[in-house]
C-alpha positions in Angstrom: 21.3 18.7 1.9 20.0 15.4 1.9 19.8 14.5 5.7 18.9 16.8 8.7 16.4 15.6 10.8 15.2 15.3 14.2 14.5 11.6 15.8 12.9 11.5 18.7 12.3 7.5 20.1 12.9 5.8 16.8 13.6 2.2 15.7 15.3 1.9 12.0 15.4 -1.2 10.6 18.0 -2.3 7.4 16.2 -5.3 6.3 14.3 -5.0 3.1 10.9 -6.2 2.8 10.1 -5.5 6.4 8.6 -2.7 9.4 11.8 -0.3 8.7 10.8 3.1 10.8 8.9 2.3 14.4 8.1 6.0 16.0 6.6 4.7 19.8 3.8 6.7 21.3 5.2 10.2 22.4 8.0 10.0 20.5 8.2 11.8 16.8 10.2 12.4 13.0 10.8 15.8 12.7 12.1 16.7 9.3 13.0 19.8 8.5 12.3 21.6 5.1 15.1 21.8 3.0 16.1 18.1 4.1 14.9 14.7 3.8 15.2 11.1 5.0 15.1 7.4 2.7 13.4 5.1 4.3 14.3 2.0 2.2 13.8 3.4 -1.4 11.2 5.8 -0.2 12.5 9.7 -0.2 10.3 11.9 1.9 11.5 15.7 1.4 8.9 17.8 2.6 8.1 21.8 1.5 8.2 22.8 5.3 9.2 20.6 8.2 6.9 17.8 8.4 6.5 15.6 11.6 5.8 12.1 12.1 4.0 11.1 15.3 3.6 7.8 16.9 2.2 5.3 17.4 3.4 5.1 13.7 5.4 2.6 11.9 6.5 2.4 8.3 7.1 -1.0 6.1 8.1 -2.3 2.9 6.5 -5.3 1.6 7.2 -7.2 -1.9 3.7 -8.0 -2.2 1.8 -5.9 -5.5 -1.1 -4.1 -5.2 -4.1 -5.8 -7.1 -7.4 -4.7 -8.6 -8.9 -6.9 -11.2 -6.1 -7.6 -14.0 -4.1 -4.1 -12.6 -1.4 -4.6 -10.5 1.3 -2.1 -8.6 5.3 -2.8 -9.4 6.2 -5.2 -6.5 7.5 -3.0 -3.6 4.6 -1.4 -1.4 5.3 1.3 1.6 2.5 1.1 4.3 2.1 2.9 7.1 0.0 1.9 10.5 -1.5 5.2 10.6 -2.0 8.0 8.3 0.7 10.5 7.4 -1.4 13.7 7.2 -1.5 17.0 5.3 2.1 16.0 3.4 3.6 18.9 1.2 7.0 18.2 -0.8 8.5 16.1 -3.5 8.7 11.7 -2.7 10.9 9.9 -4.8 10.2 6.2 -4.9 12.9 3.7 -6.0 12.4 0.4 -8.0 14.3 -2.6 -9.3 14.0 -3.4 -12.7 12.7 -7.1 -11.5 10.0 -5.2 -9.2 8.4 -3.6 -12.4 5.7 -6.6 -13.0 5.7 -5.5 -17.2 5.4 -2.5 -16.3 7.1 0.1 -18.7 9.0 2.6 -17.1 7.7 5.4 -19.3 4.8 4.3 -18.2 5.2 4.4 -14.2 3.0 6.4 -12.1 2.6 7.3 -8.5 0.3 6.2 -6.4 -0.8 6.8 -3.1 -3.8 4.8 -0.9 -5.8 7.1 1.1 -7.3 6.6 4.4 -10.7 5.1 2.6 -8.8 2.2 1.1 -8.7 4.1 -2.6 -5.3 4.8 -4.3 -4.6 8.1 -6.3 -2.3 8.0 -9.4 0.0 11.0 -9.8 1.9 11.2 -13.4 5.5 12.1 -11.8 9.0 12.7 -12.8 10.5 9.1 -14.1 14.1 8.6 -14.1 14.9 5.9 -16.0 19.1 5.6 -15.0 18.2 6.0 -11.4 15.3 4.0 -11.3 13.2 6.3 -9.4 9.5 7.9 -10.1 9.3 11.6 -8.1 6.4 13.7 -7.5 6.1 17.1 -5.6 3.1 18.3 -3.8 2.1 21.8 -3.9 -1.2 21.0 -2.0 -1.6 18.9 1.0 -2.1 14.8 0.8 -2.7 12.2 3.4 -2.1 8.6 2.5 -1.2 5.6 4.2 0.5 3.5 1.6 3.0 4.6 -1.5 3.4 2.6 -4.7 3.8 2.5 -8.5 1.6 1.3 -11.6 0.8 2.0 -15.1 -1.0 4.8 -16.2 -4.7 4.3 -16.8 -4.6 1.0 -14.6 -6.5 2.1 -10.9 -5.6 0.0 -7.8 -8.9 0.8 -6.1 -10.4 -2.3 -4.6 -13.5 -3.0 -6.4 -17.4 -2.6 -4.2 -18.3 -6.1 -2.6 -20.1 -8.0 -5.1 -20.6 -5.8 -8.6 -23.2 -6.1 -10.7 -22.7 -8.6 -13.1 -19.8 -10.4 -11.2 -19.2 -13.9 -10.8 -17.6 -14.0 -7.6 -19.7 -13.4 -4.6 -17.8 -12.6 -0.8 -20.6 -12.6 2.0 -21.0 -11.2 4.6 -19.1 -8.3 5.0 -18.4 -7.0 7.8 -18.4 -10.6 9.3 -17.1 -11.6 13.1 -16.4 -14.8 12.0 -16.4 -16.3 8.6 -16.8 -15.4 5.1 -18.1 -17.2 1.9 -17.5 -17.1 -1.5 -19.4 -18.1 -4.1 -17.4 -18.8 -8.0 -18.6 -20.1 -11.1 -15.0 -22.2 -11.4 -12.8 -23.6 -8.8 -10.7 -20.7 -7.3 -8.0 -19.7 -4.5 -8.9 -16.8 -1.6 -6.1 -15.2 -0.3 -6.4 -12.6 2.1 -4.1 -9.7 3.3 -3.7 -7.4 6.2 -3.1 -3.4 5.1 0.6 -4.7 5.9 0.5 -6.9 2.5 0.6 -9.6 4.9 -0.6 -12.9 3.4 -3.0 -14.0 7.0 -5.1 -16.6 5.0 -4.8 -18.9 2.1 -7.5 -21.4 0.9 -9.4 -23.1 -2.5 -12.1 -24.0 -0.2 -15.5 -21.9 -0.1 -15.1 -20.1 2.9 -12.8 -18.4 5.3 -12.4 -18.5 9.1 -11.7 -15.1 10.8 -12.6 -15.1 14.1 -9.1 -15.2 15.4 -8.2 -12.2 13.7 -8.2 -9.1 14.7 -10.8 -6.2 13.9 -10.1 -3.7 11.0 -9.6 -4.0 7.2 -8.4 -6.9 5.3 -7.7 -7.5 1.5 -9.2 -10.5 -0.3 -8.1 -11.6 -3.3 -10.0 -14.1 -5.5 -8.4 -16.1 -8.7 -10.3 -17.9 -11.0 -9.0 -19.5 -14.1 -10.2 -16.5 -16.1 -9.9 -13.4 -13.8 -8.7 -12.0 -10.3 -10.5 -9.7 -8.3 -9.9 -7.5 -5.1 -12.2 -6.7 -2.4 -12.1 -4.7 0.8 -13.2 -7.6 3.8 -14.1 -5.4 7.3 -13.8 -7.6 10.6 -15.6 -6.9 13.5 
């Protein structure tokens, strides 16, 4: 039984790379064990019935994970807020072009918990089907679902590392942050969404008109890329 679920003030959306589940305030996902639902590629088939309460929504971006030279296959689930205590089996489908030189005997799950880390889970790859699947036994909360290679971690790296060339001050910051390279380089900076909201190869970035919570930055020099967790107040 693939579909038998319960949807209580839900919008779906068809188009890929894009929110495709809103569940308003109130209003829940109630799937019932045995059952499931696809939420574009992503199969969520939980051990007992598992509900989803809003304010929640769930997107789909083309927009890889990166950490240093490690990056995620190019499709990214995120979810506005945490999906909590989750027991079951998720299936996660790929294109071959989404894979980034990734093997696919290599693929692993991943999952990005609620302090920004990912977790990689060696899962069930099918090759023909293009698919990784993993099943719970114990409960998991995460936010965001993707794929990478084994041995590759997705985990943003500490503000300024010893022995790093790239330096990103302050942080948290109201307004603006500054970063200091060795080389010429390019900032970008993401929302948890895998939003591009910034783009510069000047030395700083303005974010006083955006709005308070996490953001992604990545930095690329001619040699190396790195990831860091930027907090907005």
């Amino acid at each position: 039984m693939k579909i038998s679920i319960t949807l209580i003030g839900l919008f779906v959306s068809s188009f890929l790379f894009s929110q495709i589940l809103t569940v308003n305030s109130g209003s829940s996902v109630s799937i019932a064990s045995g059952s499931s639902i696809t939420l574009g590629g992503l199969e969520i088939a939980p051990e007992d019935t598992y509900v989803i309460n809003g304010d929640n929504a769930v997107s789909r971006t083309a927009t890889a994970v990166t950490a240093g030279d490690n990056s995620s296959v190019s499709r990214v689930y995120n979810t506005t807020a945490l999906l909590t205590d989750f027991t079951g089996t998720l299936t996660f489908s790929y294109l071959d072009g989404e894979l980034n030189n990734i093997a696919e005997s290599d693929l692993v799950l991943e999952l990005q918990a609620d302090d920004d880390s990912w977790t990689s889970y060696e899962g069930t790859v099918n090759e023909t089907d293009n698919t990784i699947s993993y099943t719970f036994d114990t409960p998991v909360s995460f936010k965001a679902v993707t794929a990478s290679a084994a041995g590759a971690t997705l985990t943003i790296e500490d503000i300024n590392p010893a022995g790093s060339s790239i330096l990103v001050y302050p942080n948290p910051t109201a307004d603006r942050i500054y970063i200091q390279t060795d080389t010429n380089s390019k900032a970008e900076l993401f929302d948890l969404m895998g939003r591009e909201v910034r783009s510069t190869n000047q030395s700083q970035i303005d974010m006083s008109n955006l709005s308070r919570g996490n953001y992604i930055l990545q930095v690329k020099t001619q040699n190396k890329t790195q990831s860091f967790k930027i907090i907005k107040q």
